[in-house]
C-alpha positions in Angstrom: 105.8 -92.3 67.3 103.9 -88.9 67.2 101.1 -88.9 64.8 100.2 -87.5 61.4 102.2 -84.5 60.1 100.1 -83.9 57.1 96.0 -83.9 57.5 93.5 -83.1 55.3 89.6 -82.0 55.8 87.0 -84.2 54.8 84.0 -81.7 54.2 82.7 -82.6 50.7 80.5 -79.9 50.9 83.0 -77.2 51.4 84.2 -75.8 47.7 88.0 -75.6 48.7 90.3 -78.2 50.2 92.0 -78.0 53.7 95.6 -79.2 54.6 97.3 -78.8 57.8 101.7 -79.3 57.9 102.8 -79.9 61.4 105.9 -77.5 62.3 107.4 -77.1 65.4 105.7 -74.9 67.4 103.7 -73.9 64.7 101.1 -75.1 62.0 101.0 -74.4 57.7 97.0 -73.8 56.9 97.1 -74.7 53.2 94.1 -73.9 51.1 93.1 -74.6 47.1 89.4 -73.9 45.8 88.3 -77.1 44.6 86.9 -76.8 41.2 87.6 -74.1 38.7 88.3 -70.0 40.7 86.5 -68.7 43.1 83.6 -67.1 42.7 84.3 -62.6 42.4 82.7 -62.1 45.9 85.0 -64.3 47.5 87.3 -62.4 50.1 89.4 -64.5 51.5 89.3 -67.4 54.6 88.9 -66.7 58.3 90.7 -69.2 60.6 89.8 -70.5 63.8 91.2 -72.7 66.4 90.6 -75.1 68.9 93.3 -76.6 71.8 93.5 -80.3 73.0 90.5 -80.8 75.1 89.1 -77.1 74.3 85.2 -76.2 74.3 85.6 -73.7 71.9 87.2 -71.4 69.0 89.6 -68.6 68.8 89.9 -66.9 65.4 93.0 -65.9 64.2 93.8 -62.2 63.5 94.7 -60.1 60.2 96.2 -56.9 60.6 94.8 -55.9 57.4 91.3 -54.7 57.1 88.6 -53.1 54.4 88.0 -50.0 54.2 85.1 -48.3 55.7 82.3 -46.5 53.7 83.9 -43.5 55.0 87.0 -44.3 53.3 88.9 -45.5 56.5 90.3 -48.5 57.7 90.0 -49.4 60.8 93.5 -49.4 62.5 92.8 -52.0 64.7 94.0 -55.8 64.8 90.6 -57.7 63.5 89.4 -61.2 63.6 89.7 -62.7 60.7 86.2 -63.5 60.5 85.7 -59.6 59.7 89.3 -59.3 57.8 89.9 -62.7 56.6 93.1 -63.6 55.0 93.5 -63.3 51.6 96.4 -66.1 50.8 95.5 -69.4 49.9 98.1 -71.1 53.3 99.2 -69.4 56.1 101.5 -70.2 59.4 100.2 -70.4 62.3 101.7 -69.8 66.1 99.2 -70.8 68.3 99.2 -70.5 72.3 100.2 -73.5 74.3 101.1 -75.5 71.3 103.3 -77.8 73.4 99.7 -79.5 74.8 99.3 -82.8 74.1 96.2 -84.5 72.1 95.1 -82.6 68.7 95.2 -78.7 67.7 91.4 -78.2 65.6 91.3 -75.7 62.8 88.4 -74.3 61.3 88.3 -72.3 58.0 85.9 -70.8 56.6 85.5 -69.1 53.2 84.2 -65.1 52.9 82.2 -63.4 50.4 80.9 -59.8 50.8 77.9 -58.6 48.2 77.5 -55.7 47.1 76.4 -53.3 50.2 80.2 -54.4 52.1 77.9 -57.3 53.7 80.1 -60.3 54.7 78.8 -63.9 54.5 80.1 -67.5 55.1 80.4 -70.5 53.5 81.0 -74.3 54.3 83.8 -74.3 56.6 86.7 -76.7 56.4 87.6 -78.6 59.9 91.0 -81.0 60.4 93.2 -81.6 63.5 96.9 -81.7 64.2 99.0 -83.1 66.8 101.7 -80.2 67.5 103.2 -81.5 70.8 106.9 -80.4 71.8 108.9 -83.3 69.9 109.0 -83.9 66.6 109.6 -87.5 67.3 109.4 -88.1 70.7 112.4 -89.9 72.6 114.4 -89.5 69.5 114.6 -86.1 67.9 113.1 -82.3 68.2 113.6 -80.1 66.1 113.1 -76.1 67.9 113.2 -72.9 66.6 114.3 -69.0 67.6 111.1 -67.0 66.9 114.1 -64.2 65.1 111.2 -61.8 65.5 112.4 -58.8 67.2 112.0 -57.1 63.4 108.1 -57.5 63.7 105.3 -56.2 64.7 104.2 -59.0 66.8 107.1 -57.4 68.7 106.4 -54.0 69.1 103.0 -54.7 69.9 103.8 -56.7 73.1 107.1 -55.3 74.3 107.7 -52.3 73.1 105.4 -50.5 75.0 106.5 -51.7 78.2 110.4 -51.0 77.0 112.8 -50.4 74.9 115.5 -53.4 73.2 118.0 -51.2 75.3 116.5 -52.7 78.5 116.0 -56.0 76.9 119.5 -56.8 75.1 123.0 -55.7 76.0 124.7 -53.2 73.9 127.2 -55.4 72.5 128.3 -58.9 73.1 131.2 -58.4 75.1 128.9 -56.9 77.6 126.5 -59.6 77.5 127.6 -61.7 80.5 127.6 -58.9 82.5 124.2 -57.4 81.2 121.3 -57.8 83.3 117.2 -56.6 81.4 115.5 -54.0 83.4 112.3 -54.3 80.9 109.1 -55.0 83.1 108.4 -57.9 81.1 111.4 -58.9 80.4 111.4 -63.3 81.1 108.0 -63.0 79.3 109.8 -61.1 76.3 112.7 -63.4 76.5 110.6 -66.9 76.3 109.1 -65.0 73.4 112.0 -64.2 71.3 113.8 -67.7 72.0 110.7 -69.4 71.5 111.2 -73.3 71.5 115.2 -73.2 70.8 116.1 -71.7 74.0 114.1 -73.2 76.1 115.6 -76.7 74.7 118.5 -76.1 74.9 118.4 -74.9 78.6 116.2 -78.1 79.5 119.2 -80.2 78.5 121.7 -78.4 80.5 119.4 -78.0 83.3 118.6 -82.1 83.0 122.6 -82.7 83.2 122.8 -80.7 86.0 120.2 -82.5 88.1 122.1 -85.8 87.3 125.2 -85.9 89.2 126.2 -88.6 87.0 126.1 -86.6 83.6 129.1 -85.8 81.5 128.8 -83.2 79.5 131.2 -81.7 76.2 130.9 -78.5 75.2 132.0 -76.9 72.0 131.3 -73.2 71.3 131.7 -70.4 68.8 129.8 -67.6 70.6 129.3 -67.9 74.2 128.0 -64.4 76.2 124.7 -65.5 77.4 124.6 -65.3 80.8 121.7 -68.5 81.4 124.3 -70.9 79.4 126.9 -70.1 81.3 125.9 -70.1 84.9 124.7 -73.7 84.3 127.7 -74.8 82.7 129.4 -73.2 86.2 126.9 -75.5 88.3 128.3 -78.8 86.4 131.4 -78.0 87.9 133.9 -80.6 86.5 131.8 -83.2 85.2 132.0 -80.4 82.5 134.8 -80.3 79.4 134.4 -77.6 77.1 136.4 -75.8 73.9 135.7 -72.3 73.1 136.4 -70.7 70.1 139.1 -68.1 70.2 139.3 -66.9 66.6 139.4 -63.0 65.7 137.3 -61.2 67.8 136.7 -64.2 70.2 140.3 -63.9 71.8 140.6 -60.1 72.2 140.7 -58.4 75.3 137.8 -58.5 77.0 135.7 -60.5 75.1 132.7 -62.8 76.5 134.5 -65.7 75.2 137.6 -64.8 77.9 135.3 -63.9 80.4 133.7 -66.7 80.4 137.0 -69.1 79.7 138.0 -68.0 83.4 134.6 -68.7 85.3 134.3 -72.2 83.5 138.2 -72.8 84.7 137.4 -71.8 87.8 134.2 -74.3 88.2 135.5 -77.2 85.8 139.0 -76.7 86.2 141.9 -75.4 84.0 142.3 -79.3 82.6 138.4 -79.2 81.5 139.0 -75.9 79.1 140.1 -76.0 75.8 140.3 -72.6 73.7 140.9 -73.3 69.9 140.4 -72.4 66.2 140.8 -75.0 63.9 142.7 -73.5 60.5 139.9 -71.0 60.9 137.1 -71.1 63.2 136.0 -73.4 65.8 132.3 -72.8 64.8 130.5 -75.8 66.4 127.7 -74.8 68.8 127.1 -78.5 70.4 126.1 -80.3 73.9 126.5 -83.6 74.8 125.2 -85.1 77.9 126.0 -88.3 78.4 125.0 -91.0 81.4 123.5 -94.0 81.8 119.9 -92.7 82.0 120.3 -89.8 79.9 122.0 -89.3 76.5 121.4 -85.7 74.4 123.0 -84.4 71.7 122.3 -80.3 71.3 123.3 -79.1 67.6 122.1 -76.7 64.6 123.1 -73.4 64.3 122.1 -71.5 67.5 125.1 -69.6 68.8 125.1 -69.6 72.9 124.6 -66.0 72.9 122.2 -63.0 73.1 121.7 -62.6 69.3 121.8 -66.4 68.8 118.4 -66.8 71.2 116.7 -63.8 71.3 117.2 -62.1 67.6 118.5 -64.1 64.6 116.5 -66.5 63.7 118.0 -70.0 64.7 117.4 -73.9 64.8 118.2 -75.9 67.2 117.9 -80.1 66.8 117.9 -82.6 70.3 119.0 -85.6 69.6 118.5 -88.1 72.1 120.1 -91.9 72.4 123.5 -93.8 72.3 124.0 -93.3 68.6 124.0 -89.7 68.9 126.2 -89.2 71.9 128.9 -91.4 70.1 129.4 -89.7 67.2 129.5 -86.7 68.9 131.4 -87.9 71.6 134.8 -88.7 68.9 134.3 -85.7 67.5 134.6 -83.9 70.4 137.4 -86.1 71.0 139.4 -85.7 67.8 138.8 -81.5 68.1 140.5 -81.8 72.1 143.3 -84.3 71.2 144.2 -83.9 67.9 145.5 -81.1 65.9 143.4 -79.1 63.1 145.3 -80.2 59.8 144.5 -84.1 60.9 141.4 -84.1 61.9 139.6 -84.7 58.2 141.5 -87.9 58.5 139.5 -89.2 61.6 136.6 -91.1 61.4 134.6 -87.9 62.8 135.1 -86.4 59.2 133.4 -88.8 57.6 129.5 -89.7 57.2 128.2 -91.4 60.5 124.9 -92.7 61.1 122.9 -91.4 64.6 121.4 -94.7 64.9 118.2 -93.2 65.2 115.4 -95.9 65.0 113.2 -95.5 61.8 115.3 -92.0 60.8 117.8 -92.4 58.4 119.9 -89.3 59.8 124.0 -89.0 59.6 126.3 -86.3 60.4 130.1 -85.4 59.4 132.4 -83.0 61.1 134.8 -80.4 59.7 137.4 -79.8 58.9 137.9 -81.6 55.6 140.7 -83.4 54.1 140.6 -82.7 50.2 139.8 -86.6 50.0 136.7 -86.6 51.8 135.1 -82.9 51.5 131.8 -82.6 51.2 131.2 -79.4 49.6 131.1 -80.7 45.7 128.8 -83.7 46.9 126.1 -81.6 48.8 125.9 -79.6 46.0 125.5 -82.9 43.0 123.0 -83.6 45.2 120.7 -80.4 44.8 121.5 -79.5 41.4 120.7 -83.4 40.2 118.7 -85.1 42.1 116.2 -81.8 42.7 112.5 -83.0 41.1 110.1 -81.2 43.1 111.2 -78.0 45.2 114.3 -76.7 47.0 113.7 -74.5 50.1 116.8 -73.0 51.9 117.5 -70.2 54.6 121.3 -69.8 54.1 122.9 -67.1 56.5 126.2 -66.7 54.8 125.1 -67.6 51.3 127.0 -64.6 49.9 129.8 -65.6 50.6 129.5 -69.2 49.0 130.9 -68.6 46.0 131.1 -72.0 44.6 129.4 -75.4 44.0 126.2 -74.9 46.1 125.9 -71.5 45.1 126.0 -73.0 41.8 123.7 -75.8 42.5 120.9 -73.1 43.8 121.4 -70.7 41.2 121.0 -73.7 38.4 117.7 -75.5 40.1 116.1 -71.9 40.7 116.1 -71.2 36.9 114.7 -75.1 36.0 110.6 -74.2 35.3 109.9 -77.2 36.9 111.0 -76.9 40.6 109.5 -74.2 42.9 112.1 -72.5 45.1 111.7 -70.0 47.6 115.5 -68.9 49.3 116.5 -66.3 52.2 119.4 -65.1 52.9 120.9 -62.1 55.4 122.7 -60.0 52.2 122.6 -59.6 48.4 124.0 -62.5 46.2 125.5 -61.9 43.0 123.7 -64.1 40.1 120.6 -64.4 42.3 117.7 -61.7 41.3 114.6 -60.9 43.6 112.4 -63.2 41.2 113.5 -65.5 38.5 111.2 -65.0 35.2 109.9 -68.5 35.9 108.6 -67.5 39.4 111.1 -68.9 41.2 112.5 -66.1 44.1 116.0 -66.4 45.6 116.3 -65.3 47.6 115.5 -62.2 49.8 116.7 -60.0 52.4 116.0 -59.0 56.1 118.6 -56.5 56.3 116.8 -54.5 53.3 113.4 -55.4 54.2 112.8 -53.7 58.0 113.4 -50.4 57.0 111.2 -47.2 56.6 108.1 -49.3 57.5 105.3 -47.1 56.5 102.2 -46.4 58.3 99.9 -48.0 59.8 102.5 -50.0 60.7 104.7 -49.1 63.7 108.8 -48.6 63.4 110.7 -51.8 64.3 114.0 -52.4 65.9 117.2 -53.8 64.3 118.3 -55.8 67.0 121.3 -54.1 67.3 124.6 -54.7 64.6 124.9 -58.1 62.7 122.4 -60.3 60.7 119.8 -61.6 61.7 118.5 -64.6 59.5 121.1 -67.1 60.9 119.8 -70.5 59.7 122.0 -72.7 57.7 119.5 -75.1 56.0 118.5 -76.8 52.7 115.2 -79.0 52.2 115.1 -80.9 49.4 111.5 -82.3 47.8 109.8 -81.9 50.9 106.5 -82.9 49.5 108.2 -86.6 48.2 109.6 -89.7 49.4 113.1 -88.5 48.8 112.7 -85.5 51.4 116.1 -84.7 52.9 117.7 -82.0 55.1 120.8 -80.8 55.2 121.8 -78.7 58.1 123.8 -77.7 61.0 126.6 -75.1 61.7 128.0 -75.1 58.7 127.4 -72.5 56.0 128.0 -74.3 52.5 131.2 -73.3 52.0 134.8 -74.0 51.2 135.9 -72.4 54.6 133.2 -74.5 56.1 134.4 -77.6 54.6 137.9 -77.4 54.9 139.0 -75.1 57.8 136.2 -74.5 60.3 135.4 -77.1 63.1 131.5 -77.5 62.1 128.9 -80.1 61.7 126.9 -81.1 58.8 123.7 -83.3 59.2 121.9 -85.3 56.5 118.2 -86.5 57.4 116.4 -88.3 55.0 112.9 -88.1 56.6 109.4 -85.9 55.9 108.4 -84.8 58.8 111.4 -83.8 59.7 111.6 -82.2 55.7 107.9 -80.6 56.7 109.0 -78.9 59.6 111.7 -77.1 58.3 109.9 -76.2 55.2 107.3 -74.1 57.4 110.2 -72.3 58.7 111.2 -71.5 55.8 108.0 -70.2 54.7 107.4 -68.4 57.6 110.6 -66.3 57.6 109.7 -65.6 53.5 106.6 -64.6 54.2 107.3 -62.2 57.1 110.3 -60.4 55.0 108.1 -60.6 51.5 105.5 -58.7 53.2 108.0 -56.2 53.6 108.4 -55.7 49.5 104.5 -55.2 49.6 104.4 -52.4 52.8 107.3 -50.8 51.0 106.1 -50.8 47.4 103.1 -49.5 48.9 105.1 -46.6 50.2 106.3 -45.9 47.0 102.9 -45.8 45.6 102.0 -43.7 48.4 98.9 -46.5 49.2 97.9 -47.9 52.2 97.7 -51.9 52.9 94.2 -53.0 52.7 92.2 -56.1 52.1 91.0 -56.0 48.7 86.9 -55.8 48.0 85.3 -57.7 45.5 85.6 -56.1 42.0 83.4 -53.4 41.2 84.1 -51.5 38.5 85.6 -52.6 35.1 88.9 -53.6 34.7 89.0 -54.5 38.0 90.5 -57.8 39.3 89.7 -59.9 42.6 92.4 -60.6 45.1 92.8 -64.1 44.3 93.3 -63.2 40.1 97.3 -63.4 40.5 97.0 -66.8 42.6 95.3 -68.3 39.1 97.6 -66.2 36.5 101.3 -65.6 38.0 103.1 -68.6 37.8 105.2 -68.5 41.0 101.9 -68.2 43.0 99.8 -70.8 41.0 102.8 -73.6 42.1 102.5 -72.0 45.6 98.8 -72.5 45.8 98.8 -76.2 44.6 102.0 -77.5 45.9 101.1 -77.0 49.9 97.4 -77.8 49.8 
C-alpha cells in the first residue's frame, strides 16, 4: 500500500501547525497558528518544495504582490518568499509529481515591520508521498486539469497560439481536427493532466497484449487519440456508442467514428444505442489473463472531456472490477432498456477490491431498486462533519439530492463548499451560516480585470463536468459517491450510467482537494471581479497601519465560514 495521505510537521518551535493531504497529482498545504492570532505583522506563509531525492528548494509563486513605496505593484509572478500567500491552506501542482519516494514542503511564516522590511520565522517542514496511484495495483484516481479558463493557461500557451489552433471548432469536427499550435502535445499533456494520460495507458496496454479483450461504452466519442487505438484492437474490440439527439445526426463524430470502428472491429463488434434516454456510460474494460482494467468516472472520450471541463477519471484494476463491468456491459448489448434495472448489474456490487470497501450499480433503474431517494437519505442523515460536491448538472436535479444539499448546507454544524456549471434555484452564493453552494464557472471567467490577462471559454458548453459527492472526508465514515451519473431521476431511471460508492479516506481526501481546488480557482473570480467594481487592484495586504485598519488574516478569526475552513483542513 502507498503510504501516508495525511502528515503533519513536527517543529515545536514554529508558532503554527503544518498539514499536508495527498491528492492526485497534487498536494493540500493546510496551515492554523498555533496559539491565540497572529501577531499584526504577520503577512502571510511562503512555501517551498523539495522532489524525491532533490538537493534543494523551489518556492512556490503568488501572483499577488505589495505594493511599492511608489505606489506600484510589481506585475510580475513573485516568489512567495517576497509575496507570500495570505490563506491559511493552499493546493499545490508540483512538477514531476509522479516521482516516487517523498515530496518535502517547507513553510515559512512572514512578517514585514514597519519600513516594508520582510522577515522570517520558524519554518514548518513535512513530506508526502504523491506517486501516480492512489493505491497502487488496485485503484487511481486522475484528474483533467479543466484549466483552459486560467491564467496558468494564458501564461504558457497563449502566447505561442490561440485555442483555435489547439481545439477544433466544434465536436463534429473533432476527429478530423488536427492542432497547428507550436506547443501543442506540451499544451495537451497540460490540459488533460493525469486523466488523459490514464486513460490512454490502458488502451495503449490492451493494445500491446494480443490477448486483451476490451468493451467499450461511450456517450461522447470525437477524440481522435481514443479512437485510433480503439482502430488498432481491431476485433478483440466490442463497443456501444451512444446515439441519442445530437449523437445520431448527420455527420456527427459519434457516426464517423461508428464506421471506422466497423471497419476495424467488424459490423458484429458495434453496438449504437440509447437506453430510454441516453447511453451515458464513458467505460473501458480490458480484460486478459495478465491484465484486468476497469476505466470509469465522468470523462467523456472527447476534446472537451480531456482538454477543458474539468473531469475525473478512476482505474480500477483486478478480477472484481472487470466482472462487474463485464455483465453490465453484457446486459446493455443483449438486453433491452426497460429490463435492464431487473439484472443483477442494477443492483449494488462489490469491486472486490482488497482493503477498499468500493461498490458500483448501473442504470437504468427499475422503480424497485432506484437509487436516487437512498443516495440522498444518506447525505441529508448521516452528514456529521462536511459535504463537498462538484455536481455538473445539479440544476437540473430537482429532487431528493437537491434536497438533501440544500438541507445539510443550512445545518450550522457541517461546512460545505459546492460547484456547479449554472445557477440553482434555493441555493444562494453563501448561506448566512458560512456555508457556500455552490458557485459558477460560467459566471466567474468573465471581464477579468487587470493585471490579469483575458481568458478563453473553451468554446460552447460547460465546463465543470465532475459528478461527485464526499461525504465526512476528515472521519472514519468518509465515502464517495461518483461516476457518470448526475444525481438525477433521468440518471436513475432512463440513462445507461454508473454510480460508485467508496467508503475509504484516502480516496475521500483526494477528491476533497479537487474540490477545493476548482472552488478556489472560480472564488477568486468573486474577489478580481468585486475588485472591478470597486475599481481596486488585487494586492497582498500590509500590516495595519493606521486606525481602523484590520490585518489580512482578521476575517480567518471573525467570519464563520473561514474560521471552520481554517481549522477543519489543518
Amino acid at each position: 500500500m502507498a503510504g501516508e495521505f495525511q502528515v503533519t510537521g513536527k517543529n515545536a518551535a514554529a508558532r503554527f501547525t503544518l498539514k499536508l493531504h495527498r491528492g492526485d497529482g497534487m498536494t493540500l498545504i493546510a496551515m492554523n497558528w498555533k496559539k491565540g492570532k497572529p501577531p499584526p505583522d504577520f503577512v502571510g506563509f511562503a512555501i517551498e518544495y523539495k522532489e524525491p531525492g532533490g538537493d534543494r528548494f523551489f518556492s512556490l509563486n503568488n501572483r499577488l504582490g505589495f505594493r511599492g513605496k511608489d505606489g506600484k505593484v510589481n506585475p510580475d509572478t513573485l516568489s512567495t518568499r517576497l509575496s507570500p500567500i495570505q490563506k491559511f491552506r493552499w493546493v499545490h501542482f508540483p512538477r514531476n509529481a509522479e516521482l516516487e519516494g517523498k515530496f518535502t514542503y517547507r513553510v515559512t511564516p512572514v512578517f514585514m515591520d514597519a519600513t516594508d522590511t520582510l522577515s522570517y520565522g520558524d519554518a514548518q517542514e513535512a513530506a508526502i508521498e504523491l506517486r501516480r496511484e492512489t493505491y497502487p495495483g488496485l485503484l487511481n484516481v486522475s484528474f483533467t486539469r479543466g484549466f483552459v479558463s486560467s491564467q496558468a493557461f494564458v501564461d504558457r500557451y497563449l502566447a505561442a497560439g490561440s485555442i483555435a489552433t489547439l481545439l477544433p471548432p466544434s465536436a463534429d469536427e473533432g476527429l478530423s481536427f488536427t492542432p497547428t499550435h507550436p506547443k501543442t502535445q506540451e499544451a495537451l499533456n497540460w490540459m488533460g493532466f493525469e486523466a488523459r494520460s490514464a486513460i490512454l495507458e490502458v488502451l495503449d496496454q490492451a493494445i500491446a497484449d494480443p490477448s486483451a479483450k476490451v468493451q467499450v461504452v461511450a456517450y461522447d466519442l470525437n477524440e481522435p487519440g481514443v479512437l485510433a487505438r480503439l482502430e488498432k484492437l481491431g476485433p478483440r474490440l466490442r463497443i456501444i456508442i451512444d446515439d441519442s439527439k445530437d449523437h445520431g445526426a448527420t455527420g456527427s463524430a459519434e457516426n464517423q467514428a461508428e464506421v471506422r470502428v466497423t471497419a476495424s472491429a467488424g459490423a458484429g463488434n458495434v453496438k449504437r444505442q440509447h437506453m430510454m434516454s441516453l447511453q451515458h456510460n464513458k467505460t473501458i474494460i480490458v480484460d486478459s489473463p495478465t491484465l484486468k482494467k476497469v476505466v470509469c468516472g465522468s470523462t467523456n472520450f472527447s476534446w472537451r472531456g480531456f482538454f477543458v471541463q474539468s473531469n475525473n477519471a478512476m482505474v480500477l484494476q483486478g478480477a472484481g472490477p472487470v466482472k462487474a463491468f463485464q455483465t453490465a456491459f453484457e446486459a446493455y448489448w443483449s438486453g433491452t432498456p426497460k429490463n435492464f434495472g431487473t439484472t443483477a448489474a442494477a443492483q449494488w456490487t462489490s469491486l472486490g477490491l482488497a482493503g477498499i470497501d468500493a461498490r458500483v450499480a448501473f442504470s437504468p433503474h427499475s422503480a424497485a431498486n432506484a437509487l436516487l431517494a437512498s443516495v440522498a437519505a444518506d447525505v441529508a442523515g448521516n452528514t456529521t462533519s462536511s459535504l463537498f460536491y462538484s455536481l455538473a448538472f445539479l440544476y437540473q436535479t430537482s429532487g431528493p439530492v437537491l434536497d438533501a444539499i440544500t438541507a445539510v448546507t443550512a445545518r450550522d454544524n457541517i461546512f460545505v463548499y459546492g460547484i456547479s456549471d449554472r445557477k440553482v434555484g434555493g441555493l444562494d452564493l453563501q448561506k448566512p451560516n458560512g456555508n457556500i453552494a455552490p458557485l459558477y464557472p460560467a459566471d466567474l471567467s468573465k471581464n477579468i480585470p487587470p493585471p490579469f490577462s483575458k481568458e478563453p471559454s473553451g468554446g460552447g458548453g460547460i465546463r465543470m463536468h465532475h459528478k461527485f459527492m464526499v461525504v465526512d472526508f476528515d472521519k472514519p465514515s468518509a465515502r464517495v459517491y461518483l461516476g457518470s451519473y448526475n444525481f438525477s431521476s433521468p440518471a436513475d431511471l432512463q440513462n445507461g450510467e454508473n454510480l460508485l460508492l467508496i467508503r475509504d479516506r484516502r480516496i475521500a481526501v483526494s477528491y476533497t482537494i479537487e474540490a477545493l481546488r476548482i472552488f478556489d480557482h472560480y472564488h477568486f473570480r468573486v474577489a478580481q471581479q468585486e475588485a472591478k467594481k470597486a475599481r481596486t487592484e488585487l494586492v497582498l495586504a500590509k500590516p495595519p497601519r493606521n486606525p481602523g485598519e484590520k490585518p489580512w488574516w482578521d476575517e480567518d478569526y471573525t467570519d464563520a465560514r473561514k474560521m471552520r475552513d481554517r481549522k477543519l483542513f489543518a
